[in-house]
N, CA, C and O atoms as CSV, one atom per row, in Angstrom:
chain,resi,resn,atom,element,x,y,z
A,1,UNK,N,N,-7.270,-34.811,-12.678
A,1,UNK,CA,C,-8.568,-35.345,-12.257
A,1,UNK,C,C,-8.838,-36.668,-12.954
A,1,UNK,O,O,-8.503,-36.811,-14.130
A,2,UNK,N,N,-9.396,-37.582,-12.312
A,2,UNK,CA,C,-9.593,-39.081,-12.891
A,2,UNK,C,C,-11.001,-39.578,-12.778
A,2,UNK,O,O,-11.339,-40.760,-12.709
A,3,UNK,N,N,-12.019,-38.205,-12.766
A,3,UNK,CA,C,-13.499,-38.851,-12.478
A,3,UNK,C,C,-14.064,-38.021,-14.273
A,3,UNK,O,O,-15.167,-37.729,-14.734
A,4,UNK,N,N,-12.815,-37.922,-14.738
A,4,UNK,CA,C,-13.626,-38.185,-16.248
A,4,UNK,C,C,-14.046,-39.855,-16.885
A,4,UNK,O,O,-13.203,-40.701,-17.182
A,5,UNK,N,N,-15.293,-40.001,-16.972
A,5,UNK,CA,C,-15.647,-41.042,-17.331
A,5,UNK,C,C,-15.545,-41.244,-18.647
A,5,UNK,O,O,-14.455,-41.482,-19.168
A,6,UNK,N,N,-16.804,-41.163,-19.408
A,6,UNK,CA,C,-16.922,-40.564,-20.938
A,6,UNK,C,C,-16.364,-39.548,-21.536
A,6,UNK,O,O,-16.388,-38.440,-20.999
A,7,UNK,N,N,-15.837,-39.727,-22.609
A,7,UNK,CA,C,-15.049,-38.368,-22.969
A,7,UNK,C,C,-15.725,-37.504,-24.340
A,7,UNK,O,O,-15.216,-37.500,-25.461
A,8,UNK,N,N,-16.655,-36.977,-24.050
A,8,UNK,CA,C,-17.246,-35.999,-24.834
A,8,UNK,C,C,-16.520,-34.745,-25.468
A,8,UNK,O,O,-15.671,-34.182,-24.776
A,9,UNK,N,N,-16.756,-34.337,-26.558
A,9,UNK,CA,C,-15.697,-33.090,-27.105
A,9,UNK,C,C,-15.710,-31.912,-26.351
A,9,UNK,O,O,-14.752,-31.140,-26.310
A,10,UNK,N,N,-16.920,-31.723,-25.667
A,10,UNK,CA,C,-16.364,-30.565,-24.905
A,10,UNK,C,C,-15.894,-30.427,-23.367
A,10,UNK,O,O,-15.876,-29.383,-22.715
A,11,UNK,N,N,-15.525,-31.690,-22.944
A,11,UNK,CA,C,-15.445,-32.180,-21.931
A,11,UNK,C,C,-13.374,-32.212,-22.516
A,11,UNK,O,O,-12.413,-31.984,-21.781
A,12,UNK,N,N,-13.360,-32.437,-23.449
A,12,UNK,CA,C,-11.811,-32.581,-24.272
A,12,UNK,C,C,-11.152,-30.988,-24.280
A,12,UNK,O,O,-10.180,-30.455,-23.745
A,13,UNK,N,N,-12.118,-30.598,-25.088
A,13,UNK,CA,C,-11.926,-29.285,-25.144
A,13,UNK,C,C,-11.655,-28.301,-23.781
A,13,UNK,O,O,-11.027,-27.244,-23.830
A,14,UNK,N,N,-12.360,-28.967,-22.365
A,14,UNK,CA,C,-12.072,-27.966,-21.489
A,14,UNK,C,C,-10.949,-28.388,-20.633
A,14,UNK,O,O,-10.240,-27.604,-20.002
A,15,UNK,N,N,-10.814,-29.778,-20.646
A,15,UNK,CA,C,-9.561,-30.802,-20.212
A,15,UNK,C,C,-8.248,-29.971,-21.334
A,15,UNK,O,O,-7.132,-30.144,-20.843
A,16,UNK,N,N,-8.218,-29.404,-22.260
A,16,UNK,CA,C,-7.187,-29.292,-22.492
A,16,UNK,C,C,-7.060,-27.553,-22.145
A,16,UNK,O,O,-5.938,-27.210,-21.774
A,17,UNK,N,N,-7.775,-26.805,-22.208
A,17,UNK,CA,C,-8.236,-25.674,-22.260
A,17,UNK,C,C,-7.589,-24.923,-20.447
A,17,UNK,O,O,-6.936,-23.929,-20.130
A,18,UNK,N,N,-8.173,-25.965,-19.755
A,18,UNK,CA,C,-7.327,-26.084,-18.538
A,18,UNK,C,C,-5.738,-26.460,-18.628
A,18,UNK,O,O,-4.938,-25.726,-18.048
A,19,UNK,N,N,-5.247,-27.683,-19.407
A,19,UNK,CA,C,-4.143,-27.481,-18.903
A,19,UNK,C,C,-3.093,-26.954,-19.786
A,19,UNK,O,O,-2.028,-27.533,-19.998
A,20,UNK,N,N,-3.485,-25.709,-20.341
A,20,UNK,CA,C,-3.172,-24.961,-21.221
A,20,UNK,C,C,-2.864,-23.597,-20.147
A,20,UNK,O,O,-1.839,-22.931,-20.002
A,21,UNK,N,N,-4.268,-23.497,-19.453
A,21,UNK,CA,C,-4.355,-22.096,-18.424
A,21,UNK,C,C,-3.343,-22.693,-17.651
A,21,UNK,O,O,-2.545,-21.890,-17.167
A,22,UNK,N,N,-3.121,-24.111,-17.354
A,22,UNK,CA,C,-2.199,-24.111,-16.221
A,22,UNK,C,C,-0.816,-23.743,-16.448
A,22,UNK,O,O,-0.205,-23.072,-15.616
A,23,UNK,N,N,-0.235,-24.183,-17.633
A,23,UNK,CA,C,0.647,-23.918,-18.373
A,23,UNK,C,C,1.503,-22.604,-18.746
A,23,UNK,O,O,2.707,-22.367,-18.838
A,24,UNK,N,N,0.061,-21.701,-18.953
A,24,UNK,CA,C,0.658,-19.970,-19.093
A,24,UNK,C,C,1.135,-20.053,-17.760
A,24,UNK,O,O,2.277,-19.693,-17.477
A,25,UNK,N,N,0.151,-20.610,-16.721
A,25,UNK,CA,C,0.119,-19.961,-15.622
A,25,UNK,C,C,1.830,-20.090,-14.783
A,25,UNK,O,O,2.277,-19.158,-14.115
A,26,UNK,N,N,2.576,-21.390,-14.994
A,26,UNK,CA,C,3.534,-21.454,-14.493
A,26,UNK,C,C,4.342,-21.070,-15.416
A,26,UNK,O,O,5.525,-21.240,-15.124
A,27,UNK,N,N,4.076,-20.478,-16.728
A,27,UNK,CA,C,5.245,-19.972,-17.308
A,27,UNK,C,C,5.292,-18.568,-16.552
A,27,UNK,O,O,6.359,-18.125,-16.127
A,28,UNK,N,N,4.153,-17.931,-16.414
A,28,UNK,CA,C,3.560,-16.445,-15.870
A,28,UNK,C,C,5.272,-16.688,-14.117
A,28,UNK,O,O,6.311,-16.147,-13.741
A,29,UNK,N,N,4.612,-17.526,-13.866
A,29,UNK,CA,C,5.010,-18.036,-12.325
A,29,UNK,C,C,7.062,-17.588,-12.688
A,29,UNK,O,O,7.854,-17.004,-11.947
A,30,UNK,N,N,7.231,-18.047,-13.779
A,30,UNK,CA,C,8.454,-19.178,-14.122
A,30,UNK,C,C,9.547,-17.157,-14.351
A,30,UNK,O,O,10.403,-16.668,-13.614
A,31,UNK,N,N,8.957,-16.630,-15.586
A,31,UNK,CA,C,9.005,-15.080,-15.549
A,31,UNK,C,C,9.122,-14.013,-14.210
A,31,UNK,O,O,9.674,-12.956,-13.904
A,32,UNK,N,N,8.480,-14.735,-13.807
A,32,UNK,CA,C,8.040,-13.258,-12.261
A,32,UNK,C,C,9.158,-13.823,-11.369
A,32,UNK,O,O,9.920,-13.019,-10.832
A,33,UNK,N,N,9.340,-15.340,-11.137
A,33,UNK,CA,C,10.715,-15.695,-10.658
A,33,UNK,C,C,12.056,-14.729,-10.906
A,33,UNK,O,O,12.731,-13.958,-10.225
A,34,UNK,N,N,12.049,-15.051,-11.804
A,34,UNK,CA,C,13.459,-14.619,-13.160
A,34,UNK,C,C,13.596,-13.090,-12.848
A,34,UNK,O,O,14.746,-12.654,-12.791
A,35,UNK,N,N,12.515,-12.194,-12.631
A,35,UNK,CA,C,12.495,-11.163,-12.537
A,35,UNK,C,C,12.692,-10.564,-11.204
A,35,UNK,O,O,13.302,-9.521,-10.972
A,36,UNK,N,N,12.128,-11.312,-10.382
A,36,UNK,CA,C,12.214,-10.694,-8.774
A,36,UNK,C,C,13.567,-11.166,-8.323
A,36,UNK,O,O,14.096,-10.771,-7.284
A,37,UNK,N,N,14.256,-12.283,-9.399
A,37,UNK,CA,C,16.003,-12.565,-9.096
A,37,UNK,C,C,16.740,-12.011,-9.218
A,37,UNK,O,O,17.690,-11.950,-8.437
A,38,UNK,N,N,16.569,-11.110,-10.669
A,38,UNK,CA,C,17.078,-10.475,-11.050
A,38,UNK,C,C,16.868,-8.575,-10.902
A,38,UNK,O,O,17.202,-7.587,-11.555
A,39,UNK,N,N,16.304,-8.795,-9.952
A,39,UNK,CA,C,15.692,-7.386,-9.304
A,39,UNK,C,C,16.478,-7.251,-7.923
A,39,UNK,O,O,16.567,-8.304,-7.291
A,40,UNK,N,N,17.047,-6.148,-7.371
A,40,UNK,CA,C,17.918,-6.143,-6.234
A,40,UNK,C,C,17.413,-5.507,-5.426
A,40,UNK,O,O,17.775,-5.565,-4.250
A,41,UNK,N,N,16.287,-4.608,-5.915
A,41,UNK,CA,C,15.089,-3.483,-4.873
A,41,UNK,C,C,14.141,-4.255,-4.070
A,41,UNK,O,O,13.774,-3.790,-2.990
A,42,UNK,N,N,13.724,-5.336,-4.464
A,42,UNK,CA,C,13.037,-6.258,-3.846
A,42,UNK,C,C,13.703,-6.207,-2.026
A,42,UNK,O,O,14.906,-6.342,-1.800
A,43,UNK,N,N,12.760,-6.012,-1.011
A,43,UNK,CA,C,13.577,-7.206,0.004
A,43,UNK,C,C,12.758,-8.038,0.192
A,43,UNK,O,O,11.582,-7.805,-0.086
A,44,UNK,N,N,13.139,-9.199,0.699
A,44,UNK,CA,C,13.229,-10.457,0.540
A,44,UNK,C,C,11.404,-10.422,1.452
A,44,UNK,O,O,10.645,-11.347,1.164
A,45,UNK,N,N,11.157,-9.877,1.960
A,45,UNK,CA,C,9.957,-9.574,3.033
A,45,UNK,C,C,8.784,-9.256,1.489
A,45,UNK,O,O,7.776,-9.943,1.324
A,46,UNK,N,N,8.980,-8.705,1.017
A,46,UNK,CA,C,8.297,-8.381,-0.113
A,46,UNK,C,C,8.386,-9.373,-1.403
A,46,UNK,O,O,7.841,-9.116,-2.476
A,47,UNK,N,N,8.918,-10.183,-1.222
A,47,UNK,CA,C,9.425,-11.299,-2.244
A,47,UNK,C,C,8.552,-12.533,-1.797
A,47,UNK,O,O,7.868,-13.114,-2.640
A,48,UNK,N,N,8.564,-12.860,-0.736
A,48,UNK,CA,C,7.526,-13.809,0.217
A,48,UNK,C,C,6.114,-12.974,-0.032
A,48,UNK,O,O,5.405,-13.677,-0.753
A,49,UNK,N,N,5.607,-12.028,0.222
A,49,UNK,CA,C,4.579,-12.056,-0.170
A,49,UNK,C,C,4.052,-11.860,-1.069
A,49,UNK,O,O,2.837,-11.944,-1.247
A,50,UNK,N,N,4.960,-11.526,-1.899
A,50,UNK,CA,C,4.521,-11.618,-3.735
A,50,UNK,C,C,4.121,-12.981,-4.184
A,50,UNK,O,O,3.201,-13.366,-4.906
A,51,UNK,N,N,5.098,-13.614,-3.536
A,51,UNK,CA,C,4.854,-15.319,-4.179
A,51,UNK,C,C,3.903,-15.772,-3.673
A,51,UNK,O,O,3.141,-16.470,-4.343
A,52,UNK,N,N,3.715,-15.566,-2.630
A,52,UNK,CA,C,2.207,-15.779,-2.069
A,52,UNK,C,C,1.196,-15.624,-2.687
A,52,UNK,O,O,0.361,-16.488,-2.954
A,53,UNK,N,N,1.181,-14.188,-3.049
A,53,UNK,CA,C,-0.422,-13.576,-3.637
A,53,UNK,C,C,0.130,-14.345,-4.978
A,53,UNK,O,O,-0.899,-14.435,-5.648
A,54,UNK,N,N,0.867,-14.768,-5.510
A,54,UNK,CA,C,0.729,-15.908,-6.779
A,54,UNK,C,C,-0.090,-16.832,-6.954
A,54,UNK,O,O,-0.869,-17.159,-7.850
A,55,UNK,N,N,0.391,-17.460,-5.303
A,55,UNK,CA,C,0.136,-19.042,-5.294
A,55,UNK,C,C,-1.559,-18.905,-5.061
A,55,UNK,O,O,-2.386,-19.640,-5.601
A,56,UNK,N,N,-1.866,-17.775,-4.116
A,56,UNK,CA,C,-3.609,-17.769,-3.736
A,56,UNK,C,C,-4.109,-17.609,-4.922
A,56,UNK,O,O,-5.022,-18.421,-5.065
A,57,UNK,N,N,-3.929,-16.807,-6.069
A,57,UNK,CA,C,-4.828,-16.247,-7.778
A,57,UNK,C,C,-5.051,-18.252,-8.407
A,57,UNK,O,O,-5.588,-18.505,-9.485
């Protein structure tokens, strides 16, 4: 986002706070990959909509 103007501390604090959540979040993403690869029960029909309900949270 680029409509931070002034940069106030808690305006810092939630700018980083966010891209911190974003961070777990694609490690979260990065894991559940690794796992549904390495999972062979999965079919692939169920693999698409897992990643899905990822991408919507």
């Amino acid at each position: 986002c680029s409509w931070y103007i002034e940069s106030s501390p808690h305006k810092d604090k939630k700018r980083r706070w966010r891209a911190k959540k974003k961070d777990q979040h694609h490690r979260t993403q990065v894991s559940l990959r690794r796992l549904l690869n390495a999972s062979h029960q999965y079919s692939s029909g169920i693999n698409e909509n897992f990643m899905l309900f990822c991408v919507k949270n």
